[in-house]
C-alpha positions in Angstrom: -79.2 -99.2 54.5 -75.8 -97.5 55.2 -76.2 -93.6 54.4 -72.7 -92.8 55.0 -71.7 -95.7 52.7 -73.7 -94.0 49.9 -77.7 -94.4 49.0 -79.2 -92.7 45.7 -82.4 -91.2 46.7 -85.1 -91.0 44.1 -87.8 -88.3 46.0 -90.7 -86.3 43.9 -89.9 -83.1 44.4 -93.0 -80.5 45.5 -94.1 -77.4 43.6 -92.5 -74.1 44.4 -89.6 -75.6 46.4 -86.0 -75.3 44.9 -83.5 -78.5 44.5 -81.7 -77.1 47.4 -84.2 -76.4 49.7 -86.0 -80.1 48.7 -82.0 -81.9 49.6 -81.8 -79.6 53.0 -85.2 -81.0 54.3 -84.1 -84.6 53.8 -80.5 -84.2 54.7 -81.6 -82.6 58.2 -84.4 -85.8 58.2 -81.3 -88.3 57.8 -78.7 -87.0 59.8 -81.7 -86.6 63.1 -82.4 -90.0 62.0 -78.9 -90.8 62.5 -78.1 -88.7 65.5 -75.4 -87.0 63.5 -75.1 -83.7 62.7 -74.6 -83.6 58.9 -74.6 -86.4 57.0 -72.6 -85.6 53.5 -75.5 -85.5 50.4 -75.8 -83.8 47.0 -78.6 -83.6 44.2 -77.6 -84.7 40.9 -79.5 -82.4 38.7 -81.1 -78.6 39.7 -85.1 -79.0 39.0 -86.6 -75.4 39.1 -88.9 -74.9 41.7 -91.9 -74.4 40.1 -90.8 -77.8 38.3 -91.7 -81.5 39.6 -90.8 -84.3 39.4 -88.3 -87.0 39.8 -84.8 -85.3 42.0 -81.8 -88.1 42.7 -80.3 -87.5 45.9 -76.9 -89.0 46.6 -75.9 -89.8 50.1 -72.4 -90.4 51.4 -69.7 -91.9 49.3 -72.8 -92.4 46.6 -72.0 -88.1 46.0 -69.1 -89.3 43.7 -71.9 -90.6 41.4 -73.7 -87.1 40.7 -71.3 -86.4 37.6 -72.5 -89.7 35.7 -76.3 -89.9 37.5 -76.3 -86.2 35.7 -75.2 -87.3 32.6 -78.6 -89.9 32.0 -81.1 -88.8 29.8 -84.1 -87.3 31.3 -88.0 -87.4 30.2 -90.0 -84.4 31.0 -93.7 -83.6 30.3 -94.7 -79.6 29.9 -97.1 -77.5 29.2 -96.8 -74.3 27.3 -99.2 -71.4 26.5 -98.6 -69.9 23.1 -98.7 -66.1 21.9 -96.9 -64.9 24.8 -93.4 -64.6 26.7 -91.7 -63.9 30.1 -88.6 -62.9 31.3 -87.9 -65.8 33.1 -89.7 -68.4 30.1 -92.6 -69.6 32.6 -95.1 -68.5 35.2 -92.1 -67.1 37.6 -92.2 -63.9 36.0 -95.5 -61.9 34.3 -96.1 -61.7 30.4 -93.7 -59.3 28.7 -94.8 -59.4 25.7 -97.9 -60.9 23.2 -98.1 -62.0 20.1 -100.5 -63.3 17.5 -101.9 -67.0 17.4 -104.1 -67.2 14.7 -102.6 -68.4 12.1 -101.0 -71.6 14.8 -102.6 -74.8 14.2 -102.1 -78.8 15.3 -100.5 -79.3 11.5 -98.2 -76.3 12.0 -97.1 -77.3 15.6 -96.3 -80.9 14.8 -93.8 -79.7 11.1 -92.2 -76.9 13.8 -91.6 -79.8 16.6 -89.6 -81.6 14.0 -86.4 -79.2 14.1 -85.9 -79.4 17.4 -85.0 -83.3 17.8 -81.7 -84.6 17.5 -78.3 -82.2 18.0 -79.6 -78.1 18.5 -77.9 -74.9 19.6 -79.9 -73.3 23.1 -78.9 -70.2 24.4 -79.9 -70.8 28.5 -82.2 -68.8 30.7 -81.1 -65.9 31.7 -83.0 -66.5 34.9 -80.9 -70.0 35.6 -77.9 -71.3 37.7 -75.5 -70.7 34.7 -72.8 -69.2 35.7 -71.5 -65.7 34.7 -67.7 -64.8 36.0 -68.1 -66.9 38.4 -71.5 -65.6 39.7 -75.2 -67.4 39.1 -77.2 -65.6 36.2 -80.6 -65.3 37.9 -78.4 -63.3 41.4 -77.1 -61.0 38.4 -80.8 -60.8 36.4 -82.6 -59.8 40.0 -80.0 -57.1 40.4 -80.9 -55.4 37.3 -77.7 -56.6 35.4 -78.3 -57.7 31.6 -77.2 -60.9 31.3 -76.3 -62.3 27.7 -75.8 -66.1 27.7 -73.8 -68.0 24.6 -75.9 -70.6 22.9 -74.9 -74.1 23.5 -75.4 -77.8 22.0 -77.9 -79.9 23.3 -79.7 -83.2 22.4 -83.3 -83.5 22.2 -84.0 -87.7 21.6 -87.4 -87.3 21.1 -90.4 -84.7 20.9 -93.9 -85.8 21.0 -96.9 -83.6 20.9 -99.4 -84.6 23.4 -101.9 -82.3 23.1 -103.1 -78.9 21.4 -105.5 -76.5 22.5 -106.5 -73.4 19.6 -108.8 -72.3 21.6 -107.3 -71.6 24.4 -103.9 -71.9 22.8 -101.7 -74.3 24.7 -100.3 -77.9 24.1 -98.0 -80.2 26.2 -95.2 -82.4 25.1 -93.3 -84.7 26.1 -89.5 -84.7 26.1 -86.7 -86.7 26.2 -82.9 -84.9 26.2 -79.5 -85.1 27.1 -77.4 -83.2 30.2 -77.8 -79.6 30.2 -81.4 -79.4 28.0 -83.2 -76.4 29.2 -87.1 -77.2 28.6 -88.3 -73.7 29.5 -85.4 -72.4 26.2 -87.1 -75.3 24.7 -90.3 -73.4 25.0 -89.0 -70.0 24.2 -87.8 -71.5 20.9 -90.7 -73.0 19.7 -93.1 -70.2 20.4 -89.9 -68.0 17.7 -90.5 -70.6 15.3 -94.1 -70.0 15.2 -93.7 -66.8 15.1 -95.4 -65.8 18.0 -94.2 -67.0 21.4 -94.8 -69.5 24.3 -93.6 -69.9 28.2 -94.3 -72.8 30.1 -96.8 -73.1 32.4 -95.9 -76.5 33.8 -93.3 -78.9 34.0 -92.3 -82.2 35.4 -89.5 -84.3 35.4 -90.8 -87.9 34.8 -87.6 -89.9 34.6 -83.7 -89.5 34.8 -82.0 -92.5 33.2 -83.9 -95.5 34.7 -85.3 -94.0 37.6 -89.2 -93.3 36.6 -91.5 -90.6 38.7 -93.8 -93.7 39.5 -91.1 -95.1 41.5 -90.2 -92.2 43.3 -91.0 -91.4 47.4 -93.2 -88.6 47.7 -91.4 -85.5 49.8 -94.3 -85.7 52.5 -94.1 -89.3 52.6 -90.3 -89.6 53.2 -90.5 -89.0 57.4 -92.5 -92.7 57.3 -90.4 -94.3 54.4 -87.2 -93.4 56.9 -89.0 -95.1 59.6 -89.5 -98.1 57.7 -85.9 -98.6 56.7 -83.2 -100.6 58.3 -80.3 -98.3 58.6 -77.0 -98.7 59.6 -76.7 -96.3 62.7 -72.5 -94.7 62.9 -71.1 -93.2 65.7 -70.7 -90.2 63.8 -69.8 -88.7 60.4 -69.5 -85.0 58.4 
């Protein structure tokens, strides 16, 4: 295994850990694995961090594949609580706002899920890594700047209903969606179209093109997967 030649990591990534922070643990495991002091690697696809689920790293001259590994289809599998919003669309931030459920049942959810497959307009997140001149929307939200983001085309392949709760009023679904799909909009939007609301209060990415959560290396695990490999050792490398 040559890391400076390129490898394409497929890791689970934790709960409450950023993309970033995930690719900075294993970056520093690699290049002390190595003996170098930096070896060159890149994620191909933000998760949020209180997201799981399958993250592709790309090591070495792999990097040049983040544009196309971004551009598979990904699978995700949420959970959303109806009849109330957040700022940020999930647990990050507290309720803003409630709003009535009673009239929301299975029937209703499954006729709603309907217009949102195939090509939609999303407006993103205000609290995401979209870019605002220049500067990342959730830097400009947490300084108490109002942030107005321009809805944009997605593609949602298919939406399933997994389960629905009246009582205590949440259901999960499962996803599948193009580049630039933001579930936790996703959510946002369906709660509007049942006139009440929804955030999520899970979410985990369970495959990006053909790489599948089951296959992935567990963060914690990924000091003794290292060990086991058979790596091509360099004299040294940026």
């Amino acid at each position: 295994m040559d890391f400076n030649e390129g490898v394409v990591i497929a890791i689970d990534k934790p709960y409450r850990m950023s993309s970033f922070g995930a690719l900075a643990h294993i970056r520093y495991l690699i290049s002390r694995k190595l003996g170098v002091k930096r070896v060159k690697t890149g994620h191909a696809g933000t998760l949020d961090p209180l997201a799981t689920g399958v993250l592709l790293l790309c090591t070495g001259k792999a990097t040049k594949l983040i544009e196309q590994l971004q551009a598979h289809t990904k699978e995700y599998v949420a959970t959303l609580k109806l009849g109330a919003t957040t700022a940020s669309f999930d647990k990050e931030h507290t309720v803003n706002r409630t709003f009535p459920t009673r009239h929301i049942t299975r029937q209703l959810v499954e006729e709603t899920l309907k217009n949102f497959t195939g090509d939609i307009m999303q407006v993103p997140p205000a609290f995401s890594a979209c870019k605002v001149d220049g500067k990342r929307a959730y830097l400009l939200m947490r300084k108490g700047n109002n942030v107005e983001l321009k809805a944009k085309q997605v593609r949602v392949d298919e939406l399933e209903l997994l389960s629905f709760n009246p009582q205590q009023m949440t259901m999960a679904i499962r996803v599948v969606c193009g580049k630039g799909t933001y579930i936790r909009s996703l959510a946002r939007d369906i709660g509007y179209a049942l006139e009440s609301g929804a955030f999520l209060t899970s979410l985990r990415r369970t495959r990006v093109g053909e790489y599948k959560v089951e296959d992935c290396i567990s963060f914690d695990d990924f000091p003794d997967w290292l060990d086991r490999q058979d790596i091509q050792k360099v004299d040294s490398h940026t």
